[in-house]
N, C-alpha and C positions, 0 to 999 in steps of 0.2 A: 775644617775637615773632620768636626768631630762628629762619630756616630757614621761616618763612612767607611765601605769594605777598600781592604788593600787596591783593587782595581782601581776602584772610584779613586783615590788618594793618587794614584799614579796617573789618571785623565788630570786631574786637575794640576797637578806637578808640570805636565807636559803643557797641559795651555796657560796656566800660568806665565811658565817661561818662554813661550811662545809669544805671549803679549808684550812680555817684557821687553824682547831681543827683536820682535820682528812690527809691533806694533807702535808702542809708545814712544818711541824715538824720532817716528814719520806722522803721528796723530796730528800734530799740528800744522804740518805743511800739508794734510792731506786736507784739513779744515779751510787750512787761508787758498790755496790754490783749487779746493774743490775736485779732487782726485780721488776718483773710484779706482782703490788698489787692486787690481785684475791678479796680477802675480803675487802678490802673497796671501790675496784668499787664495789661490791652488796651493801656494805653498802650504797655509792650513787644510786641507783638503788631502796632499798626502798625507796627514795624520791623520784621516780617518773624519773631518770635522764638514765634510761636504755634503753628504746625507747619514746625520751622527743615526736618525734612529729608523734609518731604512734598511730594507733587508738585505742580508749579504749576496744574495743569490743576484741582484741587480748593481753589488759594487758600494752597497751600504751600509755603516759597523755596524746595524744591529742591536744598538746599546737601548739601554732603558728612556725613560722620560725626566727620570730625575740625573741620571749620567748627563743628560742633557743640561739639566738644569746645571748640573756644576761647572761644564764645559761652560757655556754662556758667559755665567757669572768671572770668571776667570778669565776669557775673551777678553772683556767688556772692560777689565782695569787698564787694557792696552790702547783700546779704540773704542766707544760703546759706540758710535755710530757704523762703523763697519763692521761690528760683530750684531747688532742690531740687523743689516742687511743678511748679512749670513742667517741669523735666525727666520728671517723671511723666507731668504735661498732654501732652506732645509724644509721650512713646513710646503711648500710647493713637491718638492718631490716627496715629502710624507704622501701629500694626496696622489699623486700620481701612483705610488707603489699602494699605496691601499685600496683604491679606488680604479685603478684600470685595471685593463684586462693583461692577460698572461703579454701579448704584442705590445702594446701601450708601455707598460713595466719597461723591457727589454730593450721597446726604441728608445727613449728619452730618460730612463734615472742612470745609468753607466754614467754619460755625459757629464750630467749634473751632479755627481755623485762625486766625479774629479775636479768640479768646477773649470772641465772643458769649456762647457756652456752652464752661464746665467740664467735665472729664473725671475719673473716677477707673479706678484697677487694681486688679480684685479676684480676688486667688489662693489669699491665706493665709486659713486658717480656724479657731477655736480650738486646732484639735486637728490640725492640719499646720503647720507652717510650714517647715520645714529637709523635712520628708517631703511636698512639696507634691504627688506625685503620688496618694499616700493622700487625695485631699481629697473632702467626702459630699454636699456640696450636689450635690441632684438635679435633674435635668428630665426627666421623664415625655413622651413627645411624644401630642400628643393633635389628629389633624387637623393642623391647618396653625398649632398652636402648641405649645407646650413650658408645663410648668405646674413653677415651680420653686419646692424648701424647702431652708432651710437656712440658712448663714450667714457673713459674710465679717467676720473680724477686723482691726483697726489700717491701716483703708483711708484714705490721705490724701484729704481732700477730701470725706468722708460725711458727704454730709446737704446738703453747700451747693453739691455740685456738680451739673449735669444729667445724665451720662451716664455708664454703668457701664458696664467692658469685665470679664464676668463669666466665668472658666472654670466649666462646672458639669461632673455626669457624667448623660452622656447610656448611656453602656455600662456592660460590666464592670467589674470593678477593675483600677487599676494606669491607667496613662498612655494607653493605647488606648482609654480607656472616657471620656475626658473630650472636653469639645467649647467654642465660644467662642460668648457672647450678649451682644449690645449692648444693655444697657437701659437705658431715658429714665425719669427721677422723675418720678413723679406716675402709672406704671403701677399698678394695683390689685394688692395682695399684698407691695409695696415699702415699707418702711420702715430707720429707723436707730437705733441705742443711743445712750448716753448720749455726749456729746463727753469725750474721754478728756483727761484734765491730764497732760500731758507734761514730761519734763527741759527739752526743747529743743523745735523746731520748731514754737512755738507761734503761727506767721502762718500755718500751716494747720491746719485742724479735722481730727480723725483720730474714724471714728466704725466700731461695727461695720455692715454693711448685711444687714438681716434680709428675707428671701422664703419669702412664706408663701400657697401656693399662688399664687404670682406667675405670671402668665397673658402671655407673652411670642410674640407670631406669630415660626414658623420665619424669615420674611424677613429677622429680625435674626440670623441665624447668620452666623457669620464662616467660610468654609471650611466641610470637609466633615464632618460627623458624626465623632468621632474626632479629629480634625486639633487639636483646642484645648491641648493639651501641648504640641507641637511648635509652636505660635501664640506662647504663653506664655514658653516658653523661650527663641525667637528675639526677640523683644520684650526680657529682660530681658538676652542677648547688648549691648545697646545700651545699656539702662537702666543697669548696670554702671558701662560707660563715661561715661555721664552723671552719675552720681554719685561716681564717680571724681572727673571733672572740677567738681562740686562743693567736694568735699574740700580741689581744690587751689586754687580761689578762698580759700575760709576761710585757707586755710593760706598765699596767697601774704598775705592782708591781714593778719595775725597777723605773719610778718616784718616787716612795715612797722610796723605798733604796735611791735613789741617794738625798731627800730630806733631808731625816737621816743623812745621811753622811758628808753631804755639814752642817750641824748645828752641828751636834758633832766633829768632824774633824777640830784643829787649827792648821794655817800655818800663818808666820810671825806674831805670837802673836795674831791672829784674825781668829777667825770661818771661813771658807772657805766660807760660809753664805754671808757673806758682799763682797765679792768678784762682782763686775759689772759680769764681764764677765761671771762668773758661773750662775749670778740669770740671763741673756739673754739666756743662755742654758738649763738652766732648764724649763725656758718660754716657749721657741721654744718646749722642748721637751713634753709640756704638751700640746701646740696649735696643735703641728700635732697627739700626739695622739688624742686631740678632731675630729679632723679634721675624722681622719681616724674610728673613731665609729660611727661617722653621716656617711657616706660612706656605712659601713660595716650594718647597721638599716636598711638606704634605700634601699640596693640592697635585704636584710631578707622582708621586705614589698612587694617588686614586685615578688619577686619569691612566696610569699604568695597568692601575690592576680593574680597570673600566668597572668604576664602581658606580652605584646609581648617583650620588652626591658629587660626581668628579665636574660636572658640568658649576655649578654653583662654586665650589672650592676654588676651580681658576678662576672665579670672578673676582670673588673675596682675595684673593692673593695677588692680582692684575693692579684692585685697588688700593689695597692697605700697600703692597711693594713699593709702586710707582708715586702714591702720595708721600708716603715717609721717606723713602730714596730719594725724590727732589728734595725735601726738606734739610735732607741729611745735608746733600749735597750742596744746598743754599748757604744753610748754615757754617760752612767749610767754607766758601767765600769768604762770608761776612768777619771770619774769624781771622782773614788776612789781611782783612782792613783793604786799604784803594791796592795794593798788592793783589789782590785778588781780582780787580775790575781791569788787569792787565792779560793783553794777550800773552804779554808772556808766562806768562801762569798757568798752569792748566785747570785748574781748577774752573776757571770760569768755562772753558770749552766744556766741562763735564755738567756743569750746569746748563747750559746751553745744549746740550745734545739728549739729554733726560726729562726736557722739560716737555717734549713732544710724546713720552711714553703716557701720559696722561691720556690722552688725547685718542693716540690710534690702536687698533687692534679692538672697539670698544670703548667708548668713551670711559671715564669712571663713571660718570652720571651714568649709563647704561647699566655700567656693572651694579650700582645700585638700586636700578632699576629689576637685572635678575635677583641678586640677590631674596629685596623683597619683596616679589614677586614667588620666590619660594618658601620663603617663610609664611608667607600668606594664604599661600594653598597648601600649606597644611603637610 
């Protein structure tokens, strides 16, 4: 909490204890049983954590992007895979409130705002993922609706959520031809694949979402014909950081197990504690995760104050968070010896549910991909 205002220190107090009392207690049977906790994300939601940084006028707290970052983080030592969801939940209605219209606002963030209704984000598709502006899902506009085919892969929340925030292509090829649709389940031509068995992150369902001549009125366009790349991209600017600060939940609770462990845990007659070697790894593993939440602050700060660099800074912090965070979190395994390779431990479920932040929102190779790509142009 250091260098945080009283507010911020009072968000984080509250979801802290929130994770404490309403998360970590059920994280593993939501793991082994694959249990998308419906009721206690609302529960988090009357505190305010259902659109943390949307606008009140729609039911939103309103808070900053680094409030956000702290809430996450704080989430995250309770469940990181269901606070990971929720991070997805919130950047959806981000777009919706920033991006529709005065109607669009009104109908659909209240809802999602209570976590009445679910949200999911759909961009990757078999055959794009790291190439997401190649992506084929079509919409044909026909009168005063869009009639879409095609299909979206490894979407968190498909099938049990209500509302799709769907890039399709409305144009040409390439990032100018794509545009943004909001769809609600139970439209005719909507369906989902199979729920996919995952390493980790098994408290949310991950399904493909299939449209097939799916018959959606233009009034659900977000923005303007065209505008849904740059919709997509400003959105995961954010999502980044969110998952970022994910990372660093897992990874701050993962210090604290591997602290425990390492004091209760004797080996040749002595606390594993007194061990050199152990207390340098432990060190290491508490400096980089400092390391990596000044990171993951700074880059929630420029994307707040929409600085020209904020675009770049959640790369750098997507990558440096989520590779040092699994690290941390690995390393906190390894430190409990086959104790750690035990379901009953948590520590392996946080290794297992962080090792996918690598991966989505952005690969890291991507992110290094922006990175120097901006350093290169100068």
């Amino acid at each position: 909490s250091t260098g945080l205002t009283e507010d911020q220190k009072e968000f984080q107090k509250v979801a802290f204890d929130f994770a404490a009392k309403e998360m970590a207690p059920y994280m593993a049977e939501w793991d082994e049983k694959e249990i998308f906790p419906v009721e206690t994300m609302r529960k988090a939601a009357q505190l305010g954590f259902g659109g943390i940084y949307v606008k009140p006028d729609v039911g939103g707290s309103g808070l900053s992007r680094l409030d956000t970052s702290i809430i996450f983080e704080a989430l995250s030592t309770g469940c990181t895979s269901t606070t990971a969801y929720m991070s997805i939940h919130n950047m959806c209605v981000w777009m919706i409130d920033t991006f529709g219209n005065e109607e669009q606002r009104h109908r659909f963030c209240p809802s999602l705002c209570s976590m009445e209704k679910f949200a999911s984000y759909c961009l990757t598709e078999p055959g794009s993922g790291s190439d997401a502006a190649s992506l084929l899902t079509s919409a044909q506009r026909k009168g005063d609706t869009y009639v879409l085919n095609g299909s979206k892969a490894f979407i968190s929340g498909g099938g049990d959520t209500d509302v799709y925030v769907v890039m399709c292509r409305t144009g040409g090829p390439g990032p100018k031809g794509i545009s943004c649709l909001v769809l609600e389940k139970g439209m005719p031509g909507l369906s989902f694949g199979k729920k996919e068995r995952k390493v980790g992150w098994n408290s949310q369902p991950t399904r493909a979402v299939i449209f097939e001549d799916c018959v959606v009125p233009v009034g659900n366009r977000l923005g303007a014909e065209g505008q849904g790349f740059s919709i997509a991209m400003q959105g995961l600017n954010g999502g980044r950081i969110n998952i970022a600060s994910c990372s660093l939940g897992a990874a701050h609770a993962s210090v604290l197990l591997a602290q425990e462990h390492l004091t209760v845990r004797k080996q040749f007659g002595e606390p594993l504690a007194n061990n050199q070697y152990l207390q340098f790894r432990l060190a290491e593993m508490a400096t980089r995760l400092l390391a990596a939440r000044l990171m993951v602050r700074n880059a929630a700060r420029a994307l707040q104050d929409g600085r020209e660099d904020a675009a770049v800074l959640c790369s750098m912090a997507k990558l440096f968070a989520t590779d040092e965070c699994f690290g941390i979190c690995n390393q906190a395994l390894q430190m409990h010896g086959g104790y750690g390779y035990l379901k009953d431990y948590a520590v392996q479920q946080f290794v297992r549910d962080i090792r996918v932040h690598q991966i989505l929102e952005g690969t890291n190779e991507v992110m290094r991909m922006i990175v120097a790509r901006n350093l290169l142009q100068g």
